[in-house]
C-alpha atoms as an extended CHARMM CRD file, in Angstrom:
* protein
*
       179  EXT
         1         1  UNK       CA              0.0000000000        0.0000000000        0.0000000000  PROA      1               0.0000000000
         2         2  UNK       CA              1.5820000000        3.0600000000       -1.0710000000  PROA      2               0.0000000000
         3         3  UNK       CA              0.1700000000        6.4850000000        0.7230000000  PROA      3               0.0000000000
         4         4  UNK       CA              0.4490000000        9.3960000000       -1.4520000000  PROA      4               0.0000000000
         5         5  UNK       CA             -1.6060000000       11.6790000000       -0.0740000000  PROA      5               0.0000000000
         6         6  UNK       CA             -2.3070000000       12.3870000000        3.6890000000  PROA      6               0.0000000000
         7         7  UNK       CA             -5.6800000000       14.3790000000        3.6440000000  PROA      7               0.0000000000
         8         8  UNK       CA             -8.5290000000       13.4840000000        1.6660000000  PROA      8               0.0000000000
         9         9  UNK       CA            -11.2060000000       15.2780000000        3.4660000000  PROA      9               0.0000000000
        10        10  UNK       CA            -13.6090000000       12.3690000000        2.8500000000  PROA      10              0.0000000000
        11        11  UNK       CA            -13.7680000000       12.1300000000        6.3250000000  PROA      11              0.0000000000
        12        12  UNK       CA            -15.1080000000       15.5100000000        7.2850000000  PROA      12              0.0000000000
        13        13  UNK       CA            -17.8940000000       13.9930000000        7.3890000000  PROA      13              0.0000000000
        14        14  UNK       CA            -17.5090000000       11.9020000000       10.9290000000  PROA      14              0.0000000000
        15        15  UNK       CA            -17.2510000000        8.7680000000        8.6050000000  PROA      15              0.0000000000
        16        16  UNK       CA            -13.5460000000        6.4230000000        7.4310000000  PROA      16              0.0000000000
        17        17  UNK       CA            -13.7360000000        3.6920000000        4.9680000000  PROA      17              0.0000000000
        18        18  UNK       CA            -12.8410000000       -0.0120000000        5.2030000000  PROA      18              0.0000000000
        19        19  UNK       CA            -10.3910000000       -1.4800000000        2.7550000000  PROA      19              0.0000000000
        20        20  UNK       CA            -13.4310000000       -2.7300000000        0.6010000000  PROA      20              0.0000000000
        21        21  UNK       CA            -14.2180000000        1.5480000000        0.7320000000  PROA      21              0.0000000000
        22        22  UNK       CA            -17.2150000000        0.5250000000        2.5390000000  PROA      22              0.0000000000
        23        23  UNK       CA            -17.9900000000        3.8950000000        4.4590000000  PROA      23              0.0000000000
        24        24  UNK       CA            -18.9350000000        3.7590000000        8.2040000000  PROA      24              0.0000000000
        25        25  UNK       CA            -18.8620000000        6.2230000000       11.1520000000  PROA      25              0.0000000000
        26        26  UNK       CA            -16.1860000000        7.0180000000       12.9440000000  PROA      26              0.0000000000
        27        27  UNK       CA            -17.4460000000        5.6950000000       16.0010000000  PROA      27              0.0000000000
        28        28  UNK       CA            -18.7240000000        2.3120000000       14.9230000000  PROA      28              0.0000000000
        29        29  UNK       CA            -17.5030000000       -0.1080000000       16.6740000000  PROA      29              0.0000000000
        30        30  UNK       CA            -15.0670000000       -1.6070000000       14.0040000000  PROA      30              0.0000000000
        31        31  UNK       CA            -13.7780000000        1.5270000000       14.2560000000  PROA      31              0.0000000000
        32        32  UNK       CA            -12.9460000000        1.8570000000       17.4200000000  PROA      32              0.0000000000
        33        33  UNK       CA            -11.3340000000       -1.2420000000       17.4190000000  PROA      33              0.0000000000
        34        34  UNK       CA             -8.8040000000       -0.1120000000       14.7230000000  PROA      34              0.0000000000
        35        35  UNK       CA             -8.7230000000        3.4370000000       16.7660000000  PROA      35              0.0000000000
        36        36  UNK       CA             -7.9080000000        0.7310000000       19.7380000000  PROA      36              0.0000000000
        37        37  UNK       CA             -5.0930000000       -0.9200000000       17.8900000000  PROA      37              0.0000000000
        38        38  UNK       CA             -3.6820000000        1.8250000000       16.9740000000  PROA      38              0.0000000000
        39        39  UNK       CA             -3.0850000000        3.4620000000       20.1260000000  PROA      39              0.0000000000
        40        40  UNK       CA             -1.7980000000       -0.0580000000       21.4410000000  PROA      40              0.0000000000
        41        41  UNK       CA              0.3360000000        0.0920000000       19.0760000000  PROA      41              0.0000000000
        42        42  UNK       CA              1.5510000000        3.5120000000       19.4100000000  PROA      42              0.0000000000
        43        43  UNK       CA              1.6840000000        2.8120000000       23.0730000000  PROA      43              0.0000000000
        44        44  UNK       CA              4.2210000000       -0.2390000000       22.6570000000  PROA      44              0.0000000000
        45        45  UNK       CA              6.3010000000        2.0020000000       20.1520000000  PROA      45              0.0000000000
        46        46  UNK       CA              6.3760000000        4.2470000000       22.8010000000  PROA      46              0.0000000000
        47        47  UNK       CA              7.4850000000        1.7140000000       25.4640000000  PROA      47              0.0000000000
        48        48  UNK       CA             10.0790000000        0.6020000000       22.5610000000  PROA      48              0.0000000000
        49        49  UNK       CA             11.8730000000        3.8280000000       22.4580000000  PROA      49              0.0000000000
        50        50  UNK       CA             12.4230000000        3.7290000000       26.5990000000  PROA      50              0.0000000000
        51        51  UNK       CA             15.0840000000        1.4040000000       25.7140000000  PROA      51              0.0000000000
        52        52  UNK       CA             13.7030000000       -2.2850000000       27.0580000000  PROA      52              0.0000000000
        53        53  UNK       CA             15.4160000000       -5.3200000000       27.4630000000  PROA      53              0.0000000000
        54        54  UNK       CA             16.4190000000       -6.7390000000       24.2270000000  PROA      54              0.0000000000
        55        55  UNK       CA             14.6070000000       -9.9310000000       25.3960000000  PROA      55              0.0000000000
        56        56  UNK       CA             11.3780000000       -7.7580000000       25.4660000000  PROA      56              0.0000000000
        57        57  UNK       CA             12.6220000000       -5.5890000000       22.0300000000  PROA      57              0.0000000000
        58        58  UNK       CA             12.6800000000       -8.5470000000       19.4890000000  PROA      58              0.0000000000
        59        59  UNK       CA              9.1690000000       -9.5900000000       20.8320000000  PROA      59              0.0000000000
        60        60  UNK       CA              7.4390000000       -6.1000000000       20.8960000000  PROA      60              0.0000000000
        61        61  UNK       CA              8.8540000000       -5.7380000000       17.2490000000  PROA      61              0.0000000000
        62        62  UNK       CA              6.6590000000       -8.8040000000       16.2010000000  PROA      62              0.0000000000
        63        63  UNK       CA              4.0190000000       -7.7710000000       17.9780000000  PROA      63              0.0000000000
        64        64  UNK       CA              3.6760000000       -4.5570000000       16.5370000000  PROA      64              0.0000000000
        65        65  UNK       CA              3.7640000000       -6.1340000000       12.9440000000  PROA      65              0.0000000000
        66        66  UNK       CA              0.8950000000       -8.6780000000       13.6850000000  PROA      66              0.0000000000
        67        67  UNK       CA             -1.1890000000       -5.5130000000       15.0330000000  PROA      67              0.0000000000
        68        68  UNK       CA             -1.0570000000       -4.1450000000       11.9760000000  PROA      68              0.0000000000
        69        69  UNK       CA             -2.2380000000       -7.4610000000       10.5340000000  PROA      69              0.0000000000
        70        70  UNK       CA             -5.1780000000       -7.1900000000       13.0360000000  PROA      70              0.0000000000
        71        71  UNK       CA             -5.8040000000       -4.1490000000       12.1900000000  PROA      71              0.0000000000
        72        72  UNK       CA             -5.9750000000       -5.1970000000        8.4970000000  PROA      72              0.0000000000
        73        73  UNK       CA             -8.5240000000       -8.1290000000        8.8050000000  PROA      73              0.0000000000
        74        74  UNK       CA            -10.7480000000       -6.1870000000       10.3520000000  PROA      74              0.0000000000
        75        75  UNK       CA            -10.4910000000       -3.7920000000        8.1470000000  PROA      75              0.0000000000
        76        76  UNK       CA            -11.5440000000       -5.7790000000        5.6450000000  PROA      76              0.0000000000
        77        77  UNK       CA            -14.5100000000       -8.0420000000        7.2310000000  PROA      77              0.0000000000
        78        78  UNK       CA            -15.9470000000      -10.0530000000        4.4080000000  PROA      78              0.0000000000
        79        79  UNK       CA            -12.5180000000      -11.7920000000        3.4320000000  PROA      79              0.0000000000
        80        80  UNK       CA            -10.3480000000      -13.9630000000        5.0900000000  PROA      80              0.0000000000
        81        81  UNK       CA             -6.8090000000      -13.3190000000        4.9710000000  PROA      81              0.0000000000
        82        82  UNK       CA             -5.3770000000      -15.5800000000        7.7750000000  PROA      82              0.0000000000
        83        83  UNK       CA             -2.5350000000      -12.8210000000        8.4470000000  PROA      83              0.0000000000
        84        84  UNK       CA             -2.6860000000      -13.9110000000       12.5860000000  PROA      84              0.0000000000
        85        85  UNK       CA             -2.7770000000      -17.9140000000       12.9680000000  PROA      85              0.0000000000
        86        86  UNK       CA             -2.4370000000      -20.1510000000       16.1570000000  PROA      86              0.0000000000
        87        87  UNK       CA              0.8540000000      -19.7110000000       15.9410000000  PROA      87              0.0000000000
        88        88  UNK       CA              0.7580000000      -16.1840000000       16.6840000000  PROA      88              0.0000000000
        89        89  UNK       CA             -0.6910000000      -16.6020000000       19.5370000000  PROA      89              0.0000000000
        90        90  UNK       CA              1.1170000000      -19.7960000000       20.5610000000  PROA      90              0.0000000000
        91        91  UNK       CA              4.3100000000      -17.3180000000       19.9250000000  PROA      91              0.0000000000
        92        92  UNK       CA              3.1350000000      -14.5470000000       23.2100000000  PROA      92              0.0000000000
        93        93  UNK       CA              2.8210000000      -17.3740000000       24.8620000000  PROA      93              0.0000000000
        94        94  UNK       CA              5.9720000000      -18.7920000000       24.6420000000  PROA      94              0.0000000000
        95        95  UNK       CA              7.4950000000      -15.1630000000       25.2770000000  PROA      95              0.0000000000
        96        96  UNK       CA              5.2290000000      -15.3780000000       28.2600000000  PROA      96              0.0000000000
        97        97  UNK       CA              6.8660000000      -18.0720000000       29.4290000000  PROA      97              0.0000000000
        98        98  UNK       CA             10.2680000000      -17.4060000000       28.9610000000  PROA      98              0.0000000000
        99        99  UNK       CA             10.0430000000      -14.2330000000       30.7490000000  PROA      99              0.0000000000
       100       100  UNK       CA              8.0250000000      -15.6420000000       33.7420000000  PROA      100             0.0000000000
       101       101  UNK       CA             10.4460000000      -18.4650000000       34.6490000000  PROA      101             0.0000000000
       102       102  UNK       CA             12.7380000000      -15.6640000000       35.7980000000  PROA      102             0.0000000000
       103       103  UNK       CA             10.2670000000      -13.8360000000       38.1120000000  PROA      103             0.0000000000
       104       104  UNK       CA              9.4220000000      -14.4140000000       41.1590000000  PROA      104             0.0000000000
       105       105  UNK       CA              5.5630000000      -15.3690000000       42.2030000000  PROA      105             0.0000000000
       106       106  UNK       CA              3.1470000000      -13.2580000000       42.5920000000  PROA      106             0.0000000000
       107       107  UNK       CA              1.5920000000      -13.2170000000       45.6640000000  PROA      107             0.0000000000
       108       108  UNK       CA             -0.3140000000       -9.7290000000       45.9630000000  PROA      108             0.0000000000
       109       109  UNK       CA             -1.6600000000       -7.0570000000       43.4510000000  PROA      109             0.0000000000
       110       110  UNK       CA              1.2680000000       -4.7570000000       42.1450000000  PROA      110             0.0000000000
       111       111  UNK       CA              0.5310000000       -1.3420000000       41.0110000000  PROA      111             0.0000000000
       112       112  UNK       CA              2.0650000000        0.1250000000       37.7890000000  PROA      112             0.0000000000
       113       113  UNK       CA              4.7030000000        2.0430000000       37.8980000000  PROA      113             0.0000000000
       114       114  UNK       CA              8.5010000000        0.9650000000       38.6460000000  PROA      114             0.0000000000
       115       115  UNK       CA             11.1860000000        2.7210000000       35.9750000000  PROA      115             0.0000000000
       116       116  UNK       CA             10.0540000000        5.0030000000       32.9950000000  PROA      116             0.0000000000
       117       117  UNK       CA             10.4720000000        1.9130000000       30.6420000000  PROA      117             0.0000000000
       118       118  UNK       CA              8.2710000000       -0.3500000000       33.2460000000  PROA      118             0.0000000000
       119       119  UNK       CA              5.5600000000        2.1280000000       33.9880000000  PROA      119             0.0000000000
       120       120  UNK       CA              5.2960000000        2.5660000000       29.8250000000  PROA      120             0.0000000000
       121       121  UNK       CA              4.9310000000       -1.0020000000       29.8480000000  PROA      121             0.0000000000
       122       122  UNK       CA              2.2240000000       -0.8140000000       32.0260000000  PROA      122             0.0000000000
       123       123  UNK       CA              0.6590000000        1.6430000000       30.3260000000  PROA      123             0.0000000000
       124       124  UNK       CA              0.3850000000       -0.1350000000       27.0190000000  PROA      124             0.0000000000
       125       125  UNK       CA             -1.1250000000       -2.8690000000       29.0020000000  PROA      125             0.0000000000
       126       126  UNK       CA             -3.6290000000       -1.0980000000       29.8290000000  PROA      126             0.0000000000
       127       127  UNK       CA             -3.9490000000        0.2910000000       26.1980000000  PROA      127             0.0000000000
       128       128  UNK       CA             -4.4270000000       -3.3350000000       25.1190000000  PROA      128             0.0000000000
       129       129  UNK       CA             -7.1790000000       -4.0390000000       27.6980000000  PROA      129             0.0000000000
       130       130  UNK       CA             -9.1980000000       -1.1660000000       26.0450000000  PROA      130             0.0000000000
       131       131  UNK       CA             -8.5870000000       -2.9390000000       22.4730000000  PROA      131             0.0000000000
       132       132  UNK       CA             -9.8580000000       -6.4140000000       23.9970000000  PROA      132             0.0000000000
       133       133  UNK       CA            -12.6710000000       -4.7230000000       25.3730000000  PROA      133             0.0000000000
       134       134  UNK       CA            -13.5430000000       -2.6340000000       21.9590000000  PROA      134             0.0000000000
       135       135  UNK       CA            -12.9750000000       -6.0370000000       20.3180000000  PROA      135             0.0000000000
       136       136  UNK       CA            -15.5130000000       -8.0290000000       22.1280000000  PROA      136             0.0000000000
       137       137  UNK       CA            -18.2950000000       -4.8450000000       22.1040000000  PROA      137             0.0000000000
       138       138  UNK       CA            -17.4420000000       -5.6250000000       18.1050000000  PROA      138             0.0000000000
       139       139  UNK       CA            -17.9200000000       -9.5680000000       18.5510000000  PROA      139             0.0000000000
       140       140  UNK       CA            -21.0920000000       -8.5580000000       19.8680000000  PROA      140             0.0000000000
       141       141  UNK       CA            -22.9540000000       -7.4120000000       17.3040000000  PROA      141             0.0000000000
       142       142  UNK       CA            -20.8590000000       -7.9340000000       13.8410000000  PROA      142             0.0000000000
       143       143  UNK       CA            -18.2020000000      -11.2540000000       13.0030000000  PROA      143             0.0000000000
       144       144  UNK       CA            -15.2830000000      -10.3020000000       14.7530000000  PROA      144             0.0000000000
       145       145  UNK       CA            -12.0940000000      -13.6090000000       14.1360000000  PROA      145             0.0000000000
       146       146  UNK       CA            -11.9990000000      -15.6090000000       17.6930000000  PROA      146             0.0000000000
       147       147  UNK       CA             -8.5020000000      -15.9670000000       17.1170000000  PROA      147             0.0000000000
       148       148  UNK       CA             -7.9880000000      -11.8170000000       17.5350000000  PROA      148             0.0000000000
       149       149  UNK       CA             -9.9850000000      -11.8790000000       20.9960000000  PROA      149             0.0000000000
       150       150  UNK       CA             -7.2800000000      -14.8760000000       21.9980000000  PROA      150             0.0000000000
       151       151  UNK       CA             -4.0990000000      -12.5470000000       20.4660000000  PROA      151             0.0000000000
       152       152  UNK       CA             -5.1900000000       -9.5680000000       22.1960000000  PROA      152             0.0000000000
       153       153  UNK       CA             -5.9050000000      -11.1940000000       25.9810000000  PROA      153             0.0000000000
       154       154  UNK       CA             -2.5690000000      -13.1890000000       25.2750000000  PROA      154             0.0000000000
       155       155  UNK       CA             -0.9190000000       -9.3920000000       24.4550000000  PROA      155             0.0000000000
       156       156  UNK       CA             -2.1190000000       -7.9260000000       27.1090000000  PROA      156             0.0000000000
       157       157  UNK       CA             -0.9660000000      -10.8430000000       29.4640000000  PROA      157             0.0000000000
       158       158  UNK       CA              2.7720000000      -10.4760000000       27.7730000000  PROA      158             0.0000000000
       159       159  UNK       CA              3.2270000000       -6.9480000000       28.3890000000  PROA      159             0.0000000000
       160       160  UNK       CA              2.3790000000       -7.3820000000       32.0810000000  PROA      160             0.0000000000
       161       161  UNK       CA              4.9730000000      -10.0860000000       32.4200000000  PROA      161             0.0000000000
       162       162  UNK       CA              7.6060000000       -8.0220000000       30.2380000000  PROA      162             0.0000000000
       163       163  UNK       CA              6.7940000000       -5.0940000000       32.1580000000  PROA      163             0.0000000000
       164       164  UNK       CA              7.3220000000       -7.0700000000       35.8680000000  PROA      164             0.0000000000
       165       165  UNK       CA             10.6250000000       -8.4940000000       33.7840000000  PROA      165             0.0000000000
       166       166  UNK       CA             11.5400000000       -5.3150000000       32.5740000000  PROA      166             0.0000000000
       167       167  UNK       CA             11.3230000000       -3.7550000000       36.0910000000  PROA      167             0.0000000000
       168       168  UNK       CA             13.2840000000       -6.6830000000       37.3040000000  PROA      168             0.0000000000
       169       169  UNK       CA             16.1830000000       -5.7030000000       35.2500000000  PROA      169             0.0000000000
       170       170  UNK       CA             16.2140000000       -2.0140000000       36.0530000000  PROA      170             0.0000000000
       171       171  UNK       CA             16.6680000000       -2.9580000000       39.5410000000  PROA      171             0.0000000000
       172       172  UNK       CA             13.3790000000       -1.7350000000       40.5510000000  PROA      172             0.0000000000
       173       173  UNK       CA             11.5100000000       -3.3070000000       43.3020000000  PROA      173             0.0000000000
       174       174  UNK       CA              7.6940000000       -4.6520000000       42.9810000000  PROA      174             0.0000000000
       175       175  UNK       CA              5.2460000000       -2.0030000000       44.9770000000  PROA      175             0.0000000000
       176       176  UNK       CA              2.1450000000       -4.2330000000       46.0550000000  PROA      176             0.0000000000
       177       177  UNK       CA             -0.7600000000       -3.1150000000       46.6200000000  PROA      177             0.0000000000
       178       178  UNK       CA             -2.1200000000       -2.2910000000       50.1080000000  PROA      178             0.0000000000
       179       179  UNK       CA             -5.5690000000       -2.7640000000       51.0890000000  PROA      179             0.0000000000
């Protein structure tokens, strides 16, 4: 896809088009979902640019390429492209995994925060949850691929674990929560 021109100023009109140019509101819930993504994925590019573990790096690189194929089935609902598979998902949970062996149990609630590059972690985390949640309000109501849902709750489980690793290796302790 080659962008040639930024502003088309079709969408002064609240609505965005699909890939098939389907038109639809801005705030439609497939939509929202790419809006979702996006900001996930900004969020993680963010995180990527704190200067994480090179454990977490070469992972969060991946990740942000199979948004983007997220991001493009949905965009185009009434094909299937297979661009995310099982293995995908199989793949943040093997990077799950690895980066949990090293960590200690948790036994309490810990609240975000920790070094810049941990707390950005964190906040992309919670990024994500708003892109499961957007996902499933889509599910709802329109076909939305079960195998996104599993990506995205798998995602949002990896950058909690990178982001308790990633605090690990800056040093930084674990502040629990207190009741």
């Amino acid at each position: 896809m080659r962008i040639t021109k930024v502003f088309t100023k079709t969408g002064d009109d609240g609505t965005t088009s699909l890939a098939s140019g389907e038109r639809l509101s801005k705030d439609h819930p497939r939509i929202v979902v790419l809006g979702s993504l996006d900001e996930t994925n900004s969020a993680i590019g963010i995180s990527l640019s704190e200067g994480v573990a090179s454990e977490i790096k070469v992972v969060l690189q991946k990740i942000q390429n199979n948004l983007f194929d997220i991001g493009g089935e949905l965009a185009t609902p009434d094909k299937e492209l297979g661009l995310i598979s099982v293995e995908d998902v199989t793949f943040v949970e093997s990077a799950i995994d690895d980066l949990n062996e090293s960590l200690p149990p948790l036994e309490e609630f810990i609240l975000p925060g920790g070094s810049k590059a941990t707390a950005l972690l964190h906040n992309a985390r919670a990024v994500c949850r708003r892109a499961e949640r957007d996902l499933v309000t889509l599910s709802k109501s329109e076909r939305a691929p079960t195998l996104h849902l599993k990506y995205i709750n798998r995602l949002s489980d990896y950058l909690f674990i990178a982001a308790r690793f990633q605090n690990a290796k800056d040093r930084g302790g674990e502040e629990q929560w207190r009741r």
